[in-house]
VEXMI-667847 format. One line per field, with one value per residue (C-alpha): chain; x, y, z; residue number from 1. Coordinates in steps of 0.5 Angstrom, whole numbers. Layout:
REM residues N
chaine = c(A ...) .
X = c(X ...) .
Y = c(Y ...) .
Z = c(Z ...) .
num = c(NUM ...) .
***
This chain:
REM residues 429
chaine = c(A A A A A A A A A A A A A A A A A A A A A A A A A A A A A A A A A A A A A A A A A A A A A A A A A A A A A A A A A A A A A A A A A A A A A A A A A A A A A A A A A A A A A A A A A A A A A A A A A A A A A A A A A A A A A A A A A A A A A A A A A A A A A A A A A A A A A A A A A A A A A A A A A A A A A A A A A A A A A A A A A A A A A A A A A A A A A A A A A A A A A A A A A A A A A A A A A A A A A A A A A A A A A A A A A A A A A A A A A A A A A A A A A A A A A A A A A A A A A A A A A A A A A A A A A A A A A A A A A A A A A A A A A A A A A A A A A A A A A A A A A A A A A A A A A A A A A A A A A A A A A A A A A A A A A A A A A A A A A A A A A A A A A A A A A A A A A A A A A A A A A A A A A A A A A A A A A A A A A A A A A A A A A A A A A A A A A A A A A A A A A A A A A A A A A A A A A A A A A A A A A A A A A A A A A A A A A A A A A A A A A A A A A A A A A) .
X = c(-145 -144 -137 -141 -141 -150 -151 -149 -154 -159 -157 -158 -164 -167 -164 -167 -174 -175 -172 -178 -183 -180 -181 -189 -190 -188 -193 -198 -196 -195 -202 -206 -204 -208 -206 -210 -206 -199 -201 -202 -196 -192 -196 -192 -186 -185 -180 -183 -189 -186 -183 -188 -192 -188 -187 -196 -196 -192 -196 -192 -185 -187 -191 -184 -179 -182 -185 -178 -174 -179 -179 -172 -171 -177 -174 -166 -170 -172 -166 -163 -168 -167 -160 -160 -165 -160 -154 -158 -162 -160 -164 -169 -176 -179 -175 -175 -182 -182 -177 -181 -188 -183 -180 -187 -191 -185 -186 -193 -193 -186 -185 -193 -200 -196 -192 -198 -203 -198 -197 -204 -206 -199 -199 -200 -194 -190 -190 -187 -181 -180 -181 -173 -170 -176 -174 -167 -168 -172 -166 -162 -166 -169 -166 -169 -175 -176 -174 -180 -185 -184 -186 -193 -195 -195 -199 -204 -204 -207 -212 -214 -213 -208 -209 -211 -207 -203 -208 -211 -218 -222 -227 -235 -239 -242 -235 -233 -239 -237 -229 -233 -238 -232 -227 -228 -224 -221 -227 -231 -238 -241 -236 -238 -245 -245 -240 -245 -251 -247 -247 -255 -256 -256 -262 -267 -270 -273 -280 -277 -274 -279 -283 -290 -295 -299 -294 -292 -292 -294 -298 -305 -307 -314 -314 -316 -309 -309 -308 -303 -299 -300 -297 -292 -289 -289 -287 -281 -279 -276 -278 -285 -288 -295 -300 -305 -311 -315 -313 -307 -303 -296 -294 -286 -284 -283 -276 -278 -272 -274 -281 -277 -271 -279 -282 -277 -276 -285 -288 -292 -297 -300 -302 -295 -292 -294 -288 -284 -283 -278 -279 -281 -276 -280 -277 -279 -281 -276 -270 -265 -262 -255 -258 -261 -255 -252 -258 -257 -250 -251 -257 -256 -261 -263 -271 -275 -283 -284 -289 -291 -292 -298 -295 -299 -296 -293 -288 -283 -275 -270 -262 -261 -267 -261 -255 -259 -260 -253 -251 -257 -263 -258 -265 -267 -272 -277 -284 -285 -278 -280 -284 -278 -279 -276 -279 -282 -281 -286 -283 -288 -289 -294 -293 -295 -298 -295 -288 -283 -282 -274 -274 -278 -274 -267 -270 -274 -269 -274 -275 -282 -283 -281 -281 -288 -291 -286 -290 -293 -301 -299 -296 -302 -308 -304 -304 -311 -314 -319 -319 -318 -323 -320 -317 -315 -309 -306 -298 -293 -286 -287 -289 -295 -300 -305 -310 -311 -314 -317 -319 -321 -319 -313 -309 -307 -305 -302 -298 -293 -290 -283 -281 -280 -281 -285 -290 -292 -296 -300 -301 -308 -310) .
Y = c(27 23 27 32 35 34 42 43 38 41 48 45 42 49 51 47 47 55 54 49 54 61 56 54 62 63 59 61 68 68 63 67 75 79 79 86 90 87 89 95 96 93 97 104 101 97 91 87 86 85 80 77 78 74 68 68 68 61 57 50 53 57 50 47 50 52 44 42 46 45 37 37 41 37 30 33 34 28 25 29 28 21 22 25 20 14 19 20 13 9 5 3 3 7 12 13 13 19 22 22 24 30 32 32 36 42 41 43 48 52 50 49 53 59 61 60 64 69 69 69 75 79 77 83 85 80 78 84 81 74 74 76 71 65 68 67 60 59 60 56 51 51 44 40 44 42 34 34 38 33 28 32 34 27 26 32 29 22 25 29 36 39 46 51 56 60 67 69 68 75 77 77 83 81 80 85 88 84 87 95 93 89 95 98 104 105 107 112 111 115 113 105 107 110 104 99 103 103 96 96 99 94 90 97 99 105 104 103 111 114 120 116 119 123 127 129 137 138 143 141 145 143 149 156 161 164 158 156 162 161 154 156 163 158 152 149 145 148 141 140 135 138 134 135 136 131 124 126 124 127 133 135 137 144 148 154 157 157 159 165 166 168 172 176 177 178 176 170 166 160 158 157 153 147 150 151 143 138 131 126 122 115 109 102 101 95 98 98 104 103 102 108 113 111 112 119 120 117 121 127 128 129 126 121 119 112 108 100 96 99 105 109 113 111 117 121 119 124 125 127 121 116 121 121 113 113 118 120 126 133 138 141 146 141 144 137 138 140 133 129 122 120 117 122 120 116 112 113 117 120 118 120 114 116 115 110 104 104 111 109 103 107 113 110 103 97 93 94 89 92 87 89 95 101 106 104 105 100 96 97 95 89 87 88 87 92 100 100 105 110 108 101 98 92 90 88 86 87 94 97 101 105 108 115 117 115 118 118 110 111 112 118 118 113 112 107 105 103 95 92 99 100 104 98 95 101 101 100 92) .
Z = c(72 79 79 80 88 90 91 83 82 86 83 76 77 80 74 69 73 71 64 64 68 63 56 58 60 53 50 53 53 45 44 49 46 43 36 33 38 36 29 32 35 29 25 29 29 35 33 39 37 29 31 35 30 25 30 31 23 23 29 27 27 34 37 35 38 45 45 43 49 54 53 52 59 63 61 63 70 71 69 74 79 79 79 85 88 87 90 97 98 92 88 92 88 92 93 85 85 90 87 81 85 88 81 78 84 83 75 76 81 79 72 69 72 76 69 65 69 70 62 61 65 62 55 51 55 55 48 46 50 50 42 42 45 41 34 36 39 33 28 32 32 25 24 29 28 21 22 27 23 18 21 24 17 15 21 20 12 15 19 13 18 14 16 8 8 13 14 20 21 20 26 25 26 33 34 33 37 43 43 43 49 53 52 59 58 53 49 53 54 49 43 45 44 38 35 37 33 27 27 29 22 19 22 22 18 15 18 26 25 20 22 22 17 22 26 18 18 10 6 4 -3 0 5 5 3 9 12 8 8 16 16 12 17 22 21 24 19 12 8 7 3 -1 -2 -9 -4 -8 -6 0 -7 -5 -11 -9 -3 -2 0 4 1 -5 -4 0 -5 -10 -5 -5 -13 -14 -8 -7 -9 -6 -13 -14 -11 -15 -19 -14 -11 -13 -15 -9 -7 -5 -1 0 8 9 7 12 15 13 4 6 8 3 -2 1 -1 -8 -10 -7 -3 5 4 3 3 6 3 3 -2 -5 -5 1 4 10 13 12 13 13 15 21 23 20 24 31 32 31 35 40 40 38 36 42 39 37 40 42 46 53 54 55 56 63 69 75 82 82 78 71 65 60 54 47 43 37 40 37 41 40 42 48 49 49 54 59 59 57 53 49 43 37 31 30 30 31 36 42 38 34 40 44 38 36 44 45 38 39 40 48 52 58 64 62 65 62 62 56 57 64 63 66 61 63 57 59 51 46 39 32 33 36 43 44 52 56 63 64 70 71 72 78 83 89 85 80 86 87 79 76 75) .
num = c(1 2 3 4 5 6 7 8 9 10 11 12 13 14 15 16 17 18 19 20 21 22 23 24 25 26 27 28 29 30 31 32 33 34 35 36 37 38 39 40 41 42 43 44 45 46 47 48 49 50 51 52 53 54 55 56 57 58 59 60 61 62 63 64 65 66 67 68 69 70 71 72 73 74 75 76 77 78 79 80 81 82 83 84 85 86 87 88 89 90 91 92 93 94 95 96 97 98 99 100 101 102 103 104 105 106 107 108 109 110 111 112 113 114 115 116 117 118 119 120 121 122 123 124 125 126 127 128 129 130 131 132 133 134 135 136 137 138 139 140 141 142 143 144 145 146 147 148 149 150 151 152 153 154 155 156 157 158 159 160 161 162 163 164 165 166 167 168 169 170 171 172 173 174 175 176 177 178 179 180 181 182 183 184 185 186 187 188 189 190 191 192 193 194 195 196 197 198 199 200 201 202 203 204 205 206 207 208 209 210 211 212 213 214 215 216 217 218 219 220 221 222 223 224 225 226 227 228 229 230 231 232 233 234 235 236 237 238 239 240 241 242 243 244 245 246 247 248 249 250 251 252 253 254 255 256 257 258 259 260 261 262 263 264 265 266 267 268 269 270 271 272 273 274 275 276 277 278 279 280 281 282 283 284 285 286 287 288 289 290 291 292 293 294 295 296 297 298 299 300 301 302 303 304 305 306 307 308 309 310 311 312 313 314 315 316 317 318 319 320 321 322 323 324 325 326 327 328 329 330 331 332 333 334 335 336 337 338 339 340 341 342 343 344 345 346 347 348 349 350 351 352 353 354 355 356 357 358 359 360 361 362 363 364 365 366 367 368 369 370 371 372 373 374 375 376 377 378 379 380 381 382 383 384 385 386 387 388 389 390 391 392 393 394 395 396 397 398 399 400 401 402 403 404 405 406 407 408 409 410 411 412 413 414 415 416 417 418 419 420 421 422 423 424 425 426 427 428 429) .
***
C-alpha cells in the first residue's frame, strides 16, 4: 500500500468512508421499515419489497452480513488512515492519536448519524432498494455469515436468550388502534372515526346505547282502543313492544306491517293484537355491543328488550342503535330531530335529561363520566345524591349544570355551559 501515490489513498479512503456510510444507512433502513406495508407490496407483486420481506424474516442473517461488511470496511479505513498518517508526519504518537481522532469525527458524521437519519426518515422507500444488492451480498457471504452466527448461537444459548422461533410478533388491538389514529391522510377523517368505534364496541355495552325504558314508544293494552288505534296511525316506529296492561309485563313486540297486512284482509281489532305479536327477544344489560351484532345475525333478529338481573325491564336496543355508534347518527326524521345538540353562541345547550351521556360526549365534545349511570339524569342524581330543585347550578367534569326542571322525581331540563369560555365566568354558581 505504501507504493500507492497518497491521492489514491486518500481516494480509497472516501471511498471506503461512503461504503461505510450506504452500509449503516442499510441497517437502519431494514430494521426501521414499516414491515406491513412491505407485505403489502410483496403481496401485489412488488420484488423489492418480497425481497426485503424475505431478509427481515431471517434478522440473524441480515444483522449478519450488514455488521460483517460494515466493520470490515471501518477497520480497512482505519488501517488506511493510520497508513496515510505515517506517510505525512511519520509515526510520531501524537499524530497517530489525531489521525484516529479525525478518522473517527468523519466516521461519525459521514459514515454513521447522517445516513442512519436519512435512512430513518426514508425507510420504506429505501428498503425496497437496498434489498437487492443485501441479498446478493448475503449470497456472497453465506459462509462467513454462518461461521460468525455460530458462534452467537452459542452465546445467545448461554445466556438463556435464544430467540423461540422466527415468526413475526402480531399487533394488539390498541395498536392497531393507534396506527388508524396516526394515519394522517391516508384514511379520511370520517373513516378513522368509524374504525376506531369498531374497536370500541367491545368495551360498550348494550346499556350505554340502549333507548331507556322511558323514551320507549309502546303499546298499552291498558288504554281505551281509541287511544291505541291513534298511537298506532301515528307512530313513528314499525316495531312497538305491547305491554299486557296488568303489570307493564311486555307480551310481544308488534309489527305494523303485519297489523296492516290484517287490516286490510278484516279489518282490525285492538283485541287482536295480542295474536299478531312475536315473541320478546330479551338481552341481558352487560352485553356488549360487538356479542350483540352478532347475536343479531345469528338469531335473526333486528330488536330486543333490556332487562337486569331481576328481569325488569330496562330499555329497548335495536340494529340501527348498534349501526350509529359506529358510523354516527343517519335518521333525521326523528321527531325529536330538530333539537340538535350543539352550543349556541353563548357557548351553552338545552339538554333533555333523558339523554345518553355518550352521545352527549360525542356531540358536544366533553367529557362527561360515563362508567356509571348512562344518561345525564342518572349522572346528575348519582352526583347529588338526591332530586335537585330549579335553578341549581353545580359543576361536573369541568361541565357547568344548571337544573332547569324537575318532574315526577327526575330531571327533565338542564343547561350546560361549554368548558373554558367566557360564558362560563357569567354561569350560575
Amino acid at each position: 500500500m505504501g507504493s500507492l501515490s497518497l491521492e489514491i489513498q486518500f481516494a480509497a479512503l472516501i471511498i471506503l468512508l461512503v461504503l461505510s456510510g450506504m452500509s449503516s444507512m442499510t441497517e437502519t433502513v431494514m430494521m426501521a421499515s414499516n414491515r406491513y406495508r412491505l407485505r403489502s407490496l410483496a403481496s401485489n407483486g412488488h420484488r423489492g419489497a418480497r425481497l426485503a420481506v424475505e431478509l427481515l424474516d431471517k434478522t440473524d442473517r441480515l444483522l449478519g452480513v450488514v455488521l460483517l461488511f460494515n466493520n470490515l470496511v471501518n477497520v480497512a479505513a482505519a488501517t488506511l488512515a493510520s497508513v496515510i498518517t505515517i506517510n505525512l508526519v511519520g509515526e510520531e504518537g501524537w499524530a497517530l492519536a489525531a489521525g484516529t481522532v479525525l478518522l473517527t469525527f468523519f466516521i461519525l458524521v459521514f459514515s454513521e448519524i447522517t445516513p442512519k437519519v436519512i435512512g430513518a426518515h426514508h425507510a420504506d422507500r429505501l428498503a425496497v432498494i437496498v434489498s437487492y444488492p443485501l441479498t446478493v451480498l448475503l449470497r456472497l457471504s453465506y459462509p462467513a455469515v454462518w461461521f460468525v452466527n455460530l458462534f452467537v448461537s452459542a452465546i445467545l444459548w448461554l445466556l438463556r436468550l435464544q430467540p423461540k422461533g422466527a415468526k413475526s410478533s402480531g399487533m394488539s388491538v390498541e395498536e392497531i388502534r393507534s396506527m388508524v389514529l396516526e394515519s394522517g391522510q391516508y384514511i379520511p377523517q370520517k373513516n378513522r372515526d368509524i374504525l376506531v368505534n369498531l374497536f370500541d364496541l367491545e368495551h360498550i355495552t348494550v346499556e350505554d346505547v340502549m333507548v331507556p325504558r322511558g323514551a320507549i314508544e309502546s303499546i298499552d293494552l291498558r288504554h281505551a282502543p281509541e287511544s291505541i288505534r291513534e298511537q298506532i296511525a301515528t307512530a313513528y316506529h314499525t316495531r312497538l313492544p305491547v305491554l299486557d296492561g296488568e303489570n307493564e309485563r311486555v307480551i310481544g313486540v308488534l309489527h305494523l306491517r303485519r297489523m296492516l297486512a290484517r287490516a286490510l284482509e278484516s279489518g282490525f281489532a285492538v283485541e287482536e293484537i295480542p295474536d299478531l305479536v312475536a315473541k320478546p327477544y330479551f338481552i341481558p344489560a352487560d352485553t356488549p355491543l360487538y356479542s350483540q351484532l352478532q347475536f343479531f345475525q345469528e338469531n335473526q333478529q333486528r330488536l330486543a328488550l333490556v332487562v337486569d338481573e331481576y328481569g325488569e325491564l330496562l330499555g329497548l336496543l335495536t340494529l340501527e342503535d348498534i349501526i350509529e355508534e359506529m358510523i354516527g347518527k343517519f335518521t333525521t326524521t326523528l321527531p325529536e330531530g330538530a333539537n340538535k345538540l350543539a352550543w349556541n353562541e353563548d357557548g351553552n345547550v338545552l339538554v333533555d335529561g333523558s339523554q345518553n351521556l355518550r352521545e352527549l360526549n360525542r356531540r358536544l365534545g366533553v367529557e362527561l363520566p360515563v362508567e356509571g349511570p348512562k344518561t345525564l339524569n342518572g349522572l346528575i342524581l348519582e352526583h347529588l345524591q338526591d332530586i335537585p330543585e330549579a335553578d341549581l347550578s353545580f359543576r361536573i367534569a369541568g361541565v357547568t349544570i344548571e337544573v332547569i326542571q324537575t318532574e315526577d322525581k327526575m330531571v327533565r331540563m338542564v343547561r350546560l355551559y361549554r368548558p373554558h369560555t367566557e360564558r362560563m365566568e357569567t354561569a350560575p354558581d
